[in-house]
Backbone as ProteinMPNN parsed JSONL, in Angstrom:
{"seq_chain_A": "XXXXXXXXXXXXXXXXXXXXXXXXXXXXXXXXXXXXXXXXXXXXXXXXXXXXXXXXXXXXXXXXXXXXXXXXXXXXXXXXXXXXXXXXXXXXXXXXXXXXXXXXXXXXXXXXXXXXXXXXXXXXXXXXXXXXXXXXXXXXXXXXXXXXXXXXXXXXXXXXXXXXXXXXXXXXXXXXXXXX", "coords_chain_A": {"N_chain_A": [[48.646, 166.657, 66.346], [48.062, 166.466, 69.726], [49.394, 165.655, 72.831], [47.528, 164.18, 74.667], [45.523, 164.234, 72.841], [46.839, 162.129, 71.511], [46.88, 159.97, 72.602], [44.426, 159.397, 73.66], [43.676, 158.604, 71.306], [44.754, 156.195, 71.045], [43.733, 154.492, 73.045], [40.753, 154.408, 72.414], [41.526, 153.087, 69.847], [42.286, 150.569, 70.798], [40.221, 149.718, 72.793], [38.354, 149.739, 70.417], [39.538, 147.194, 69.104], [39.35, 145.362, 70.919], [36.585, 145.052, 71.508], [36.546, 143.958, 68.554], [37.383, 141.737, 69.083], [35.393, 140.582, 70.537], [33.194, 140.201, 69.595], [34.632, 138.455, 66.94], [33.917, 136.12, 68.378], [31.251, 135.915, 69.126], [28.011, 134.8, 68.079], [26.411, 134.584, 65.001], [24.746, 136.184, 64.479], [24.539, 137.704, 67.122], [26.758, 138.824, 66.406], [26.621, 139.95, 64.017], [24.879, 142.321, 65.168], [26.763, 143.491, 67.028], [28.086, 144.667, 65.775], [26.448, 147.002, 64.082], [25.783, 148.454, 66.038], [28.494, 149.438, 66.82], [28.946, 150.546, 64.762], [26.691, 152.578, 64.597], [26.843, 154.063, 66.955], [29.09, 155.073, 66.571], [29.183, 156.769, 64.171], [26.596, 158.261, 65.057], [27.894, 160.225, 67.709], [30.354, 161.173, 66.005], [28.855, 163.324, 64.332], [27.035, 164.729, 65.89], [29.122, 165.801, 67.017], [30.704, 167.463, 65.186], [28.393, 168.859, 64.598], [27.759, 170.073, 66.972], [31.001, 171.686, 67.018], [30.281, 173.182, 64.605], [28.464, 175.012, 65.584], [29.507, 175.825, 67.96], [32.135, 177.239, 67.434], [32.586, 176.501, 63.908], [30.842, 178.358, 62.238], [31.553, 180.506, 62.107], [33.765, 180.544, 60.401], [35.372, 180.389, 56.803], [33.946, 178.328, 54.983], [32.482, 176.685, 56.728], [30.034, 175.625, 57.078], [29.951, 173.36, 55.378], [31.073, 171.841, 57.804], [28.796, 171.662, 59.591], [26.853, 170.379, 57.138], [28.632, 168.05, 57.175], [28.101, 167.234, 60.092], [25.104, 166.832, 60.022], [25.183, 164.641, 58.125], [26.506, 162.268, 58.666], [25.015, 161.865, 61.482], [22.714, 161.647, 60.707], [23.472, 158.908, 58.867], [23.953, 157.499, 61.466], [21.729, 157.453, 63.047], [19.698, 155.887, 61.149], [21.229, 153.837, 60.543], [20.433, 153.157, 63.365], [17.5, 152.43, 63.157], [17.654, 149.975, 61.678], [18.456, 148.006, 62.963], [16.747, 145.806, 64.257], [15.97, 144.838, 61.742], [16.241, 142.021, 59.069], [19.184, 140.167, 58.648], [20.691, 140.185, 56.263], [19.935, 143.34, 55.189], [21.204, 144.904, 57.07], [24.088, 143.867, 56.71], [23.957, 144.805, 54.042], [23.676, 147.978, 54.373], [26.151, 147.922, 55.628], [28.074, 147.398, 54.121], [28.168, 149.034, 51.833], [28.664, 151.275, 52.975], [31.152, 151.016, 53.888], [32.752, 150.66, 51.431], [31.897, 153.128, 50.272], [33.644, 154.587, 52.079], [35.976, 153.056, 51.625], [36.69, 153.869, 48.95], [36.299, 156.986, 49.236], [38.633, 157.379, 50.997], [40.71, 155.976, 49.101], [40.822, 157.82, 46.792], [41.746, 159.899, 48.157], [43.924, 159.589, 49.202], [45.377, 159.312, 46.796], [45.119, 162.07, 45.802], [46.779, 163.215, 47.756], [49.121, 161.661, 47.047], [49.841, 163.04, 44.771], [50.662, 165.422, 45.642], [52.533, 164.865, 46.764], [52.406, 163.863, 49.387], [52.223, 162.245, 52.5], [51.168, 158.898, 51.339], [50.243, 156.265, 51.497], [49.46, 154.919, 53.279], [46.708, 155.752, 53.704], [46.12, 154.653, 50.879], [46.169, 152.341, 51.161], [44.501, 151.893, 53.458], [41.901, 152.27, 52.023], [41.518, 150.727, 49.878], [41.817, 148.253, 51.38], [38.888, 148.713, 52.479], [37.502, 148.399, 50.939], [37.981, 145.934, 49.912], [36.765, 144.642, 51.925], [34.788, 144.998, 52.066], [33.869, 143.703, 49.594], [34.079, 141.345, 49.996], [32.276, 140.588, 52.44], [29.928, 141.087, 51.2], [30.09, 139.312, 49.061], [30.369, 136.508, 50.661], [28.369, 137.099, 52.701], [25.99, 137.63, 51.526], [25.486, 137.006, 49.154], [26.427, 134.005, 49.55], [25.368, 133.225, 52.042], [26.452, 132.613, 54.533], [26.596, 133.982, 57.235], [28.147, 134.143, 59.64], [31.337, 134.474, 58.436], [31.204, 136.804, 57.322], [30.99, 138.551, 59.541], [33.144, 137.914, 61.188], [35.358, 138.741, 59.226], [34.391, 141.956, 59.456], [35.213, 142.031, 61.91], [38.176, 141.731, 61.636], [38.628, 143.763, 60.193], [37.577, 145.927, 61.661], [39.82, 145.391, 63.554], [42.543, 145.793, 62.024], [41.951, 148.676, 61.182], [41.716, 149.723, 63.611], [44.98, 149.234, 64.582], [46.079, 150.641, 62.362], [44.86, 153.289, 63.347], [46.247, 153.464, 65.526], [48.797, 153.697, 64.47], [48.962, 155.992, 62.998], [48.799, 157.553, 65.62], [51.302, 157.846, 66.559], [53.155, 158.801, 64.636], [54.631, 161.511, 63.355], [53.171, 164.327, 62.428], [52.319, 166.07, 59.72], [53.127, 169.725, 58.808], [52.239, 172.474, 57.552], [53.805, 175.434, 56.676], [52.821, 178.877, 55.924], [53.837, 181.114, 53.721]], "CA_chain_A": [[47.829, 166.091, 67.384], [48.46, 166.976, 70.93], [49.99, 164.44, 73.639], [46.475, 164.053, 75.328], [44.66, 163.552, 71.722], [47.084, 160.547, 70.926], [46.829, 158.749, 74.086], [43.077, 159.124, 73.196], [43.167, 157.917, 70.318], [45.384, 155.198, 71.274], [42.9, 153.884, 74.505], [40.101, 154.243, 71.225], [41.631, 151.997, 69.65], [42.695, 149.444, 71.992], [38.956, 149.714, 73.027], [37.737, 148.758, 69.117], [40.623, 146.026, 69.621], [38.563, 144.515, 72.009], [35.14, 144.841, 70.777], [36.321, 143.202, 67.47], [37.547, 140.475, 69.747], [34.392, 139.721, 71.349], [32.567, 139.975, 67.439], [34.811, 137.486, 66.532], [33.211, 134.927, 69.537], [29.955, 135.669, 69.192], [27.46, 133.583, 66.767], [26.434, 135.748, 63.849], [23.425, 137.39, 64.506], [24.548, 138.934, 67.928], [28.288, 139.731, 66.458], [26.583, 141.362, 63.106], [24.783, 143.353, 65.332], [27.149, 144.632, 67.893], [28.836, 145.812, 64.184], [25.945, 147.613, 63.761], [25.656, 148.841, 66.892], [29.209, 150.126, 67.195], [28.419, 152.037, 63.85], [25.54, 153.48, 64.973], [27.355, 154.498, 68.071], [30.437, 156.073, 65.956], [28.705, 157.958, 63.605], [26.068, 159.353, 65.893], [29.033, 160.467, 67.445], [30.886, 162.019, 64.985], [27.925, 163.943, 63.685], [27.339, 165.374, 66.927], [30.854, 166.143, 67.354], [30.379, 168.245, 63.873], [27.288, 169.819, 64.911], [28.414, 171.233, 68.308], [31.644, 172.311, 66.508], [29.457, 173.972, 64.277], [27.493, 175.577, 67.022], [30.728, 176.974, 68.686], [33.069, 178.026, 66.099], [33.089, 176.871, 62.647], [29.61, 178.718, 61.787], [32.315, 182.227, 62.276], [34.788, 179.697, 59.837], [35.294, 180.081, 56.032], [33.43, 176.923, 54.867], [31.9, 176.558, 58.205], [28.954, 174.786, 56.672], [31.194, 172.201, 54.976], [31.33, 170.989, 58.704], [27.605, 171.47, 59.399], [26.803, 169.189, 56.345], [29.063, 166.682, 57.11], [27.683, 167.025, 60.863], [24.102, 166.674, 59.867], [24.887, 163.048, 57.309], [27.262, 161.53, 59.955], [23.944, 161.975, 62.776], [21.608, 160.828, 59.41], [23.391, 157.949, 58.685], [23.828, 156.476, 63.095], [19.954, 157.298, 63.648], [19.422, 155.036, 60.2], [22.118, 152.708, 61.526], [19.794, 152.669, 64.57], [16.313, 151.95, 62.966], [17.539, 149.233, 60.718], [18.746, 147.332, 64.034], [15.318, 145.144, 64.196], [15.361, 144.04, 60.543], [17.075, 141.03, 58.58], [20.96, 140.17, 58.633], [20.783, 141.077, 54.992], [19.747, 144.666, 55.101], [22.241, 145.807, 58.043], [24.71, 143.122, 55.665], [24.181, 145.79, 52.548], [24.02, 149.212, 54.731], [27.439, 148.358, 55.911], [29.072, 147.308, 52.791], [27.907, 150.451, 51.146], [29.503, 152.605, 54.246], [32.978, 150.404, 53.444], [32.641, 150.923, 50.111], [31.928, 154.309, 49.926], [34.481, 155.137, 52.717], [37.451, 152.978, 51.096], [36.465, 155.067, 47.911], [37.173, 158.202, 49.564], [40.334, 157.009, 50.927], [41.931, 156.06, 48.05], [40.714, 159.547, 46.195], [42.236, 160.952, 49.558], [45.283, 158.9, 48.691], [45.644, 159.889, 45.773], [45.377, 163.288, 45.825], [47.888, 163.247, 48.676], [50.514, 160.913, 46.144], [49.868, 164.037, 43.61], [51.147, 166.454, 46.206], [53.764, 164.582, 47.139], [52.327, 163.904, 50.919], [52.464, 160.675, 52.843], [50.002, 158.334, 50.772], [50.644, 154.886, 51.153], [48.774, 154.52, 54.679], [45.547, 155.883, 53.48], [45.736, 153.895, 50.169], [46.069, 150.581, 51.742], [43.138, 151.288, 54.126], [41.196, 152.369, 51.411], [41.794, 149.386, 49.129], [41.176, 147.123, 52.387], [37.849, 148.685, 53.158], [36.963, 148.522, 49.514], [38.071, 144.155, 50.137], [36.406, 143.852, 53.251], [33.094, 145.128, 51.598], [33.278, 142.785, 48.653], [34.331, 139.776, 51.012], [31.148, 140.228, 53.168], [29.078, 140.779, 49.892], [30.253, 137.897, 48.526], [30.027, 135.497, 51.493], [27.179, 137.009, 53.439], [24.632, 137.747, 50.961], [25.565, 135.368, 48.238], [26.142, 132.438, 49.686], [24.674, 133.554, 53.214], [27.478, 132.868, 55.302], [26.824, 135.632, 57.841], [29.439, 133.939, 60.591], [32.377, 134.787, 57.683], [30.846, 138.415, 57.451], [31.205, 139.093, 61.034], [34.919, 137.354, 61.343], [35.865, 140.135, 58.073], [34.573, 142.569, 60.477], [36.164, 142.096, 63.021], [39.73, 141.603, 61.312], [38.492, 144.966, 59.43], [37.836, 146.337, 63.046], [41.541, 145.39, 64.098], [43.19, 146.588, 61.201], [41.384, 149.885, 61.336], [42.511, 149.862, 64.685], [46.258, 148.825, 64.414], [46.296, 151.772, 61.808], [44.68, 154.355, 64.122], [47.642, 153.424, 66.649], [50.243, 153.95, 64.368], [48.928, 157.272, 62.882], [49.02, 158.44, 66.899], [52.842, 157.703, 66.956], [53.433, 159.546, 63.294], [54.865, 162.924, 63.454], [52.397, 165.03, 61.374], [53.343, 167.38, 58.38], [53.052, 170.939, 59.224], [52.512, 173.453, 56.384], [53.259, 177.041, 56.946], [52.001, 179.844, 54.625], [55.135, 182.027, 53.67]], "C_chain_A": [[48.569, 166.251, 68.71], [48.957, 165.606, 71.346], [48.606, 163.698, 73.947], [45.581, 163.356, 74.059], [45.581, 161.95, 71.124], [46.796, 159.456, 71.669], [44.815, 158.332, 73.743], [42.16, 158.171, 72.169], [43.894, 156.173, 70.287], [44.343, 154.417, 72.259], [41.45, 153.454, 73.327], [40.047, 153.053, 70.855], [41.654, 150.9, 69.69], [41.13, 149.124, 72.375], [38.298, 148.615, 72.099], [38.691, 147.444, 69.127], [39.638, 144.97, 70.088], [36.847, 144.182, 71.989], [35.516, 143.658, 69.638], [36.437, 142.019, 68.074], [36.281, 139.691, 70.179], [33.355, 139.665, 69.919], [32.772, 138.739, 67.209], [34.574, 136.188, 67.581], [32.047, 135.102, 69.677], [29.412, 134.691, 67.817], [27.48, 135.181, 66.152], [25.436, 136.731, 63.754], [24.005, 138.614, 65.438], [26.1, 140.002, 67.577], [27.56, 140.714, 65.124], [25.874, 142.843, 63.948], [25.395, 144.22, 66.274], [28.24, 145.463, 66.717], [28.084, 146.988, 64.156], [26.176, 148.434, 64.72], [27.384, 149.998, 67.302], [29.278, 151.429, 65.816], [28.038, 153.005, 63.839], [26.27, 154.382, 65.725], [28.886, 155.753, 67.3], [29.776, 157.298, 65.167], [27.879, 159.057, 63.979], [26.788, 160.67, 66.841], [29.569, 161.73, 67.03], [30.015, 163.483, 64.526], [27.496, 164.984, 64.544], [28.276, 166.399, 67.591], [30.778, 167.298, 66.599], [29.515, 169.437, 64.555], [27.55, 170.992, 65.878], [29.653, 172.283, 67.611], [31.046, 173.425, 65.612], [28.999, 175.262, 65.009], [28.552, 176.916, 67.572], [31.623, 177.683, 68.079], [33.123, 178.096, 64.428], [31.728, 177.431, 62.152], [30.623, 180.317, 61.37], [33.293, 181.571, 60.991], [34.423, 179.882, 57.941], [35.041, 178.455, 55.624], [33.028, 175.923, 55.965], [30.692, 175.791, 57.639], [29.246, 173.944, 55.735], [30.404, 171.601, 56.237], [29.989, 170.855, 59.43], [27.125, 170.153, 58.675], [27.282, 168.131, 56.802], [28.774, 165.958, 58.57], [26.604, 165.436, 60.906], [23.871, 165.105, 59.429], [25.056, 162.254, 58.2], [25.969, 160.813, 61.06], [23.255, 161.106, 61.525], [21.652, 159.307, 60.085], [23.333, 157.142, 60.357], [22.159, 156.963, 63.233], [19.998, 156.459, 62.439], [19.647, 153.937, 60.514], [20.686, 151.969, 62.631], [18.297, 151.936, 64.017], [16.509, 150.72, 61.848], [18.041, 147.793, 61.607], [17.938, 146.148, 64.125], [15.583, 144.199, 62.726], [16.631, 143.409, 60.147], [18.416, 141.396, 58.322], [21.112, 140.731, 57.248], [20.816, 142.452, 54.552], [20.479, 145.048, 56.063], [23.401, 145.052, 56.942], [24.879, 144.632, 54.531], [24.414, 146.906, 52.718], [25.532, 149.083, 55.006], [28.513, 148.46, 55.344], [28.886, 148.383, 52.276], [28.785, 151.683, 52.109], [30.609, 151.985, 54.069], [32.917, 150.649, 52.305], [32.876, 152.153, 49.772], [33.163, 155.318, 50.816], [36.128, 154.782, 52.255], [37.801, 154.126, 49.654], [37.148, 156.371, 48.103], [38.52, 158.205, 50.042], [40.956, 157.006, 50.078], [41.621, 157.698, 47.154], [41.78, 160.254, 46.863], [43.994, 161.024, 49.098], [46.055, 159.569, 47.617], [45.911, 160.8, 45.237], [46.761, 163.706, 46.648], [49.267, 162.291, 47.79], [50.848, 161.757, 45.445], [51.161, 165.612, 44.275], [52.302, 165.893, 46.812], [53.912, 164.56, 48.38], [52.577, 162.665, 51.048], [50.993, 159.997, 52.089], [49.62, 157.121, 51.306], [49.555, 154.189, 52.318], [47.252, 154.586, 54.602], [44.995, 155.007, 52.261], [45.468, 152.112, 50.584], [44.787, 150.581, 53.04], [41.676, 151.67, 53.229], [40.735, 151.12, 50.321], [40.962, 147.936, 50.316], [39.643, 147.501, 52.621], [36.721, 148.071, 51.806], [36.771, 146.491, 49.638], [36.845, 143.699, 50.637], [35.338, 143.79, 53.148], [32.691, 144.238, 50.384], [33.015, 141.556, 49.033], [32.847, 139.306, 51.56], [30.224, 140.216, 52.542], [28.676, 139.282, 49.476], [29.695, 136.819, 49.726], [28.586, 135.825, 52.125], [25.852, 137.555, 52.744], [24.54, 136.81, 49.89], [25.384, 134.299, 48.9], [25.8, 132.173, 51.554], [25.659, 133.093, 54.474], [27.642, 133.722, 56.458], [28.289, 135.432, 59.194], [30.624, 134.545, 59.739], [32.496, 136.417, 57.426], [31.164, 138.952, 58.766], [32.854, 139.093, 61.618], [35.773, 138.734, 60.475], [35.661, 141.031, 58.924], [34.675, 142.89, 61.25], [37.489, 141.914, 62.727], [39.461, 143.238, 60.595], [38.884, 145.957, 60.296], [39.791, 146.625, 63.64], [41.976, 145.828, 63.258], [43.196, 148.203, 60.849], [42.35, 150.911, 62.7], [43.932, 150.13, 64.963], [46.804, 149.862, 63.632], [46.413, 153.285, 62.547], [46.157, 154.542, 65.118], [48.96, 154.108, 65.844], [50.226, 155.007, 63.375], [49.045, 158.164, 63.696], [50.39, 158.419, 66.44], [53.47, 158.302, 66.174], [53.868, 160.741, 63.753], [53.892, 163.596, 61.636], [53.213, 166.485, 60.66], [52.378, 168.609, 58.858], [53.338, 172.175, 58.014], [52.35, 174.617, 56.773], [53.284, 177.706, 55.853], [53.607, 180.875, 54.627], [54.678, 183.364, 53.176]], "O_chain_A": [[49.794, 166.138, 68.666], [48.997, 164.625, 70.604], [48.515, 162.565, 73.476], [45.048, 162.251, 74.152], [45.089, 160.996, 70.522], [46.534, 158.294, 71.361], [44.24, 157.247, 73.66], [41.098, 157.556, 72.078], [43.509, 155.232, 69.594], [44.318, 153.262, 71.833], [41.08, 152.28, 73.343], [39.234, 152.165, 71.112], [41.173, 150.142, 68.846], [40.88, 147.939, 72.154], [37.898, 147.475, 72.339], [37.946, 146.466, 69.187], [39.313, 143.916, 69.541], [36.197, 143.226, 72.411], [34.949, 142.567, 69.702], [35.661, 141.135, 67.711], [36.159, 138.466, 70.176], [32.941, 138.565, 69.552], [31.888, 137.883, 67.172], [35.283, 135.209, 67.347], [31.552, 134.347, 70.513], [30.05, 134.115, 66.936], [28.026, 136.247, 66.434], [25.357, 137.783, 63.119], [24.08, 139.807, 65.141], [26.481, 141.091, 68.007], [27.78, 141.924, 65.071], [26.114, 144.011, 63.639], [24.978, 145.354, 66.509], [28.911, 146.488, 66.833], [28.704, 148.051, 64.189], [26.888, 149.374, 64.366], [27.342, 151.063, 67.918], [29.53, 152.633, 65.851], [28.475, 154.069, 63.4], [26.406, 155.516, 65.264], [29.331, 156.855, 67.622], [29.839, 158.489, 65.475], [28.006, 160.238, 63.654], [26.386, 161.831, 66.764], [29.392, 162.877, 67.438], [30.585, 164.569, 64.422], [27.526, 166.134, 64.106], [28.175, 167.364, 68.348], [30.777, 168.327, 67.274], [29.868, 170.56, 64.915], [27.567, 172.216, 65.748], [29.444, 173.496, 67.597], [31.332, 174.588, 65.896], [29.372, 176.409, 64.765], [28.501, 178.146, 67.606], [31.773, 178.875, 68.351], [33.464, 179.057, 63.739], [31.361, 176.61, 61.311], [30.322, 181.054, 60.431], [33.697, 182.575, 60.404], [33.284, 179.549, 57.614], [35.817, 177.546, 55.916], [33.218, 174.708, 56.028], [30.639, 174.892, 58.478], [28.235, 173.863, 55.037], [29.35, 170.989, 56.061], [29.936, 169.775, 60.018], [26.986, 169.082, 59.265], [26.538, 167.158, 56.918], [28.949, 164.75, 58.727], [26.706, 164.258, 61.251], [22.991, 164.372, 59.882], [24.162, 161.541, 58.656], [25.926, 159.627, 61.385], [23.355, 159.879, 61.527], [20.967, 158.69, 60.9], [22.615, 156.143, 60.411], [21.589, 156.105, 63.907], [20.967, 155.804, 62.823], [18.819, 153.062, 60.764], [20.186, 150.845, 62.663], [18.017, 150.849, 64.522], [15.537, 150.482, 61.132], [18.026, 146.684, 61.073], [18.687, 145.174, 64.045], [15.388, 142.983, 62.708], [17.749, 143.782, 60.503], [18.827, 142.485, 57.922], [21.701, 141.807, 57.142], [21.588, 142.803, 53.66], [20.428, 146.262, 55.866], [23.681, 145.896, 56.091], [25.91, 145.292, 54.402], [25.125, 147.469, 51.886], [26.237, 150.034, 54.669], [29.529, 149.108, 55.594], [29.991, 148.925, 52.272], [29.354, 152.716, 51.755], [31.444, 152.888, 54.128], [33.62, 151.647, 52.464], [33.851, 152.455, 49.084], [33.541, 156.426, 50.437], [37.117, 155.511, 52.337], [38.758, 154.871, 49.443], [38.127, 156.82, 47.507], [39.417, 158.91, 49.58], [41.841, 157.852, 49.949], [42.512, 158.544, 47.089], [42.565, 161.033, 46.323], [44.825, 161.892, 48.831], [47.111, 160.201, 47.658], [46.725, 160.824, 44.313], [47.64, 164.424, 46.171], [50.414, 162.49, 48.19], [52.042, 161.745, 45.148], [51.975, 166.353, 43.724], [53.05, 166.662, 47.415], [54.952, 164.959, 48.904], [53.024, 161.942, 50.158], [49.895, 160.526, 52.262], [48.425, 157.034, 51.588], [48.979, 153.112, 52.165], [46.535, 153.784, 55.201], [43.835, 154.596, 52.282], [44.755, 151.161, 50.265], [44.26, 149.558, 53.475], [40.557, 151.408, 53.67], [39.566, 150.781, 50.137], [40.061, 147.115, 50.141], [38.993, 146.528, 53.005], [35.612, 147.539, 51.813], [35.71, 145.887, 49.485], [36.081, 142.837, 50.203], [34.636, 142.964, 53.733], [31.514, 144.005, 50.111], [32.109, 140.809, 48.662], [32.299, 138.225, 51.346], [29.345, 139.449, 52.934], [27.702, 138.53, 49.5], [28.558, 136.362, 49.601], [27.705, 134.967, 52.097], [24.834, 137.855, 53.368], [23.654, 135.966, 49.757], [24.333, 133.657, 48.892], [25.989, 131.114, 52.152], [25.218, 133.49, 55.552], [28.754, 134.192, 56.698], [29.113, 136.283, 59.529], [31.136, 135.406, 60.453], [33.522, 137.092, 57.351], [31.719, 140.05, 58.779], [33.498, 139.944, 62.231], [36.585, 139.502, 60.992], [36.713, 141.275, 59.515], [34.333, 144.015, 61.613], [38.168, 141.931, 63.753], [40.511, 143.88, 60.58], [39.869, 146.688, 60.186], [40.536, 147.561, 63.929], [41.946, 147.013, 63.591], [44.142, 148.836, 60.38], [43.054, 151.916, 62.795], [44.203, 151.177, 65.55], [47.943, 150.208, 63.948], [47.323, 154.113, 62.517], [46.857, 155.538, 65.301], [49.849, 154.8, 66.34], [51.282, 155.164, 62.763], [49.291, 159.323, 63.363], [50.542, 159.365, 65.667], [54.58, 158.607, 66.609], [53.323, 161.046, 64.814], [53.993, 163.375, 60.43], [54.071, 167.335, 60.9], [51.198, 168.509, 59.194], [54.435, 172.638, 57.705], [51.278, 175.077, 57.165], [53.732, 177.214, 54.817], [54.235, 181.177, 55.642], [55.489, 184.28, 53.037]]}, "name": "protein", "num_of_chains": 1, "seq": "XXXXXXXXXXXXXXXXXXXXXXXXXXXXXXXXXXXXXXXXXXXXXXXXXXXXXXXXXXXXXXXXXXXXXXXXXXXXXXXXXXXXXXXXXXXXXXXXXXXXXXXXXXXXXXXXXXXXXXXXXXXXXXXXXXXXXXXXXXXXXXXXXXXXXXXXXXXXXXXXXXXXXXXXXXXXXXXXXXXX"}
């Protein structure tokens, strides 16, 4: 990662920092949905991000439509994100646990694979494990026993921790594999 991309990702962070902050002071309706809302906003995003990349180079790229695909879901799921905005704390509640769920999932896989090869693991397993928590936590409290203030508090400590990670993957010196 360049000088310019850490600082980026560092100001990012610091950013979500500060969102989760104001989450955790709102009541529960308007903090679940500026959750949603910063979802929406990430993945649309991302997907975008993909697409254009797409567009400009990786279409010329072995497995250039890999990054297409993963464009195309990314955009899916923030327009979905967006039309589910309107309806009950419950149903944004279950879309987001399912997106922690399915994202700590891949982490630890990620993890894992990376423990096999004998890379750095340990950083990706522990946010995989946590996202995997943070989605049973808000399960549990905010659809069981309806709790949605306790759901919103989880994500926003989810938020910061996410965060607090991102920071101190900028500061990492990254592994560098050359082909011999």
């Amino acid at each position: 990662m360049s000088r310019i991309g850490r600082i980026l990702n560092v100001i990012a962070a610091l950013f979500m920092i500060a969102v989760a902050v104001l989450m955790f002071f709102l009541d529960a309706i308007h903090g679940l949905r500026l959750v949603l809302l910063v979802i929406q906003a990430g993945m649309t995003l991302r997907g975008l991000r993909a697409i254009v990349y797409y567009l400009s180079m990786a279409r010329h790229m072995v497995g250039g439509k890999n990054v297409l695909f993963r464009g195309m879901i990314f955009l899916d799921l923030g327009i979905f994100a967006g039309m589910i905005f309107s309806h009950p704390a419950v149903y944004i509640l279950i879309y987001i646990s399912i997106l922690h769920i399915f994202t700590g999932t891949v982490s630890v896989l990620r993890a894992n694979e990376s423990r096999k090869i004998g890379s750095s693991w340990r950083l990706k397993m522990a946010f995989g494990i946590t996202n995997i928590l943070l989605a049973l936590i808000v399960m549990i409290c905010g659809i069981a026993f309806g709790r949605l203030r306790i759901a919103v508090w989880a994500y926003s400590i989810g938020f910061i921790y996410s965060s607090v990670l991102s920071i101190i993957s900028s500061f990492r010196h990254t592994e560098i594999v050359y082909i011999q």
